[in-house]
C-alpha positions in Angstrom: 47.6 64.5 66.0 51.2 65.8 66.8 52.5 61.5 66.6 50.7 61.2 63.3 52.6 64.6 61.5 55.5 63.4 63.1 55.1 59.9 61.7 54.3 61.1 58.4 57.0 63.6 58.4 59.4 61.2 59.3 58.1 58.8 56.2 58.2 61.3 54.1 62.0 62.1 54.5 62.6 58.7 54.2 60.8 58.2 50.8 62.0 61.1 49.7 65.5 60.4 50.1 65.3 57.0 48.8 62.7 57.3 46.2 64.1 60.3 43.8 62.0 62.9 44.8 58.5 61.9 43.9 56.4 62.6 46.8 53.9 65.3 45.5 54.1 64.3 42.0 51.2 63.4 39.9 51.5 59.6 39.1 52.3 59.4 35.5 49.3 58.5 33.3 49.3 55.1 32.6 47.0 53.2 30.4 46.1 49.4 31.8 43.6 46.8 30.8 41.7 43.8 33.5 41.8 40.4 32.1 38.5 41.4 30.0 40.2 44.3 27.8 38.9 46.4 29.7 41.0 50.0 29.9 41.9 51.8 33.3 44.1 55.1 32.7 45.8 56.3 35.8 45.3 58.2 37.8 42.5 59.5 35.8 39.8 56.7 36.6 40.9 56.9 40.0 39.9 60.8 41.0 38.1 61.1 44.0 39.9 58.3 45.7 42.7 57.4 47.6 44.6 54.4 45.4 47.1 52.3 45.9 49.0 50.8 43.0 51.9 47.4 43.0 53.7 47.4 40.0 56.4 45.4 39.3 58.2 44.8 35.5 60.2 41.7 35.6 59.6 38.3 36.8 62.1 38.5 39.7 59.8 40.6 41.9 56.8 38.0 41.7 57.5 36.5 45.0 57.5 39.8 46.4 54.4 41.3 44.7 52.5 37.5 46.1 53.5 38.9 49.9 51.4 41.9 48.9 48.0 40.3 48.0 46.1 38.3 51.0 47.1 41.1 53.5 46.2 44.0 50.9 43.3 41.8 50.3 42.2 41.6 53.6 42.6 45.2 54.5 41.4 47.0 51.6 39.5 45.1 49.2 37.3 42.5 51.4 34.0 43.9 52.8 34.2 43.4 56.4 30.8 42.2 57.8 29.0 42.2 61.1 29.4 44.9 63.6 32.3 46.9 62.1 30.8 46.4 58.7 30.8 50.4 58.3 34.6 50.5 59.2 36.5 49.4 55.9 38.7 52.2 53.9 37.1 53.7 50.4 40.6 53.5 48.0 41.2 51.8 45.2 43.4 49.3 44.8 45.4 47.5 41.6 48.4 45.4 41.0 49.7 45.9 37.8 52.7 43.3 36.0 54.2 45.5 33.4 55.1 44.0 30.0 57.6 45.9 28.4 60.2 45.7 25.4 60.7 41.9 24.3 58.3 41.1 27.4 55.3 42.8 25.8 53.9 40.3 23.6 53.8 38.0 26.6 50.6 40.2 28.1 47.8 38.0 26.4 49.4 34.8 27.6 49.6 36.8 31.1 46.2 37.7 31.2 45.0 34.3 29.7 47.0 32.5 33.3 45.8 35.2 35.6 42.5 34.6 34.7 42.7 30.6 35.8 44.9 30.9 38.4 44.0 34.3 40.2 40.9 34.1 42.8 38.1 35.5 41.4 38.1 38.3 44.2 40.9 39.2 43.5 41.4 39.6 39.6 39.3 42.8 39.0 42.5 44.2 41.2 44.5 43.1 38.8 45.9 45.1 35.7 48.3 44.3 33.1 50.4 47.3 31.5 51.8 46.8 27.7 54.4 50.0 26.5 57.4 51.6 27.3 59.1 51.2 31.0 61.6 54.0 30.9 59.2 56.9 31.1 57.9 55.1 34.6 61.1 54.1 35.6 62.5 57.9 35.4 59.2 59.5 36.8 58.8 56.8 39.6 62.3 56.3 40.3 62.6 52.8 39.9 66.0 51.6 41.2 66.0 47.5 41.0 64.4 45.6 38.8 63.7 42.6 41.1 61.3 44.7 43.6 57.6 45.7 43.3 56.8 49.2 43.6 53.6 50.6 46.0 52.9 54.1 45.1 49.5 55.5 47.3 48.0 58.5 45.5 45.6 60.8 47.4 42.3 61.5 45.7 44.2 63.9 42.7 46.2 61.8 41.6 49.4 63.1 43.4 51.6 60.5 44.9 51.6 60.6 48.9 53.6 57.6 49.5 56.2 54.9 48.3 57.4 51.9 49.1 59.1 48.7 47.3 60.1 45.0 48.3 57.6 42.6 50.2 55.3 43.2 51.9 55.9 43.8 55.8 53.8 44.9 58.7 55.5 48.5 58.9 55.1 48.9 55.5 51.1 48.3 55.8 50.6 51.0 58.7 52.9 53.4 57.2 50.1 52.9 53.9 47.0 53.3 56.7 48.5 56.7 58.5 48.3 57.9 54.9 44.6 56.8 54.3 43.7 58.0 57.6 
């Protein structure tokens, strides 16, 4: 118990420090839609569970965002069968691409690939955003445009841990001590 407060103390003053203060913060709302129109506002749709959210706003972070999906896949998402069938973690999970300024009228075309070239598992994870990026930017202290940003938000709404870049194996157990 005493390694795990440690650990999370310890993540916590590092995401602090390099994330602009946003640990405890309510996630600022943001209204998404799946590749079927469909609208998700965040965090409200989430209440009641853990979530993690990827968002990344330009084209440069791609490559890092792809790192993030067989592992988060794997771990979150995919029902494990057999005997630890029971065993899997209850969040929810979305990647969202963020069209903003000029970018914005790219979204339909953006949906249109994602639906083709996305596995099907995987797309109802996925969530396109369409509006303004400096309100997100400020509140969620976005610092490079060519990173993704992973934001876990406990079951209110209020964000309980950050990250950015690829994905790395660190990264993923920092992300399950919080869950746990």
């Amino acid at each position: 118990m005493l390694k795990n407060f440690l650990t999370l103390l310890c993540i916590g003053f590092f995401v602090n420090s390099s994330s602009g203060q946003i640990l405890g913060k309510m996630f600022p709302t943001m209204d998404a839609e799946n590749v079927e129109d469909m609208a998700v506002s965040l965090p409200g749709d989430t209440q009641g569970k853990f979530t993690l959210l990827g968002l990344a706003y330009s084209k440069k972070s791609e490559s890092d965002l792809n790192t993030w999906f067989n592992p988060v896949f794997g771990k979150f998402i995919q029902k494990n069968k057999g005997v630890f069938g029971g065993f899997g973690y209850d969040v929810n999970v979305f990647f969202i691409p963020m069209f903003t300024g000029v970018k914005a009228a790219a979204t339909g075309t953006a949906k249109r690939k994602a639906a083709k070239n996305i596995d099907p598992q995987l797309l109802p994870y996925v969530l396109f955003y369409k509006g303004k990026l400096k309100p997100y930017k400020d509140a969620l202290a976005f610092e490079k445009n060519d990173v993704p940003y992973f934001f876990v938000l406990d079951k209110g709404g209020k964000i309980v841990y950050a990250t950015s870049g690829a994905w790395s194996e660190s990264k993923m157990d920092e992300i399950e001590e919080v869950l746990e």
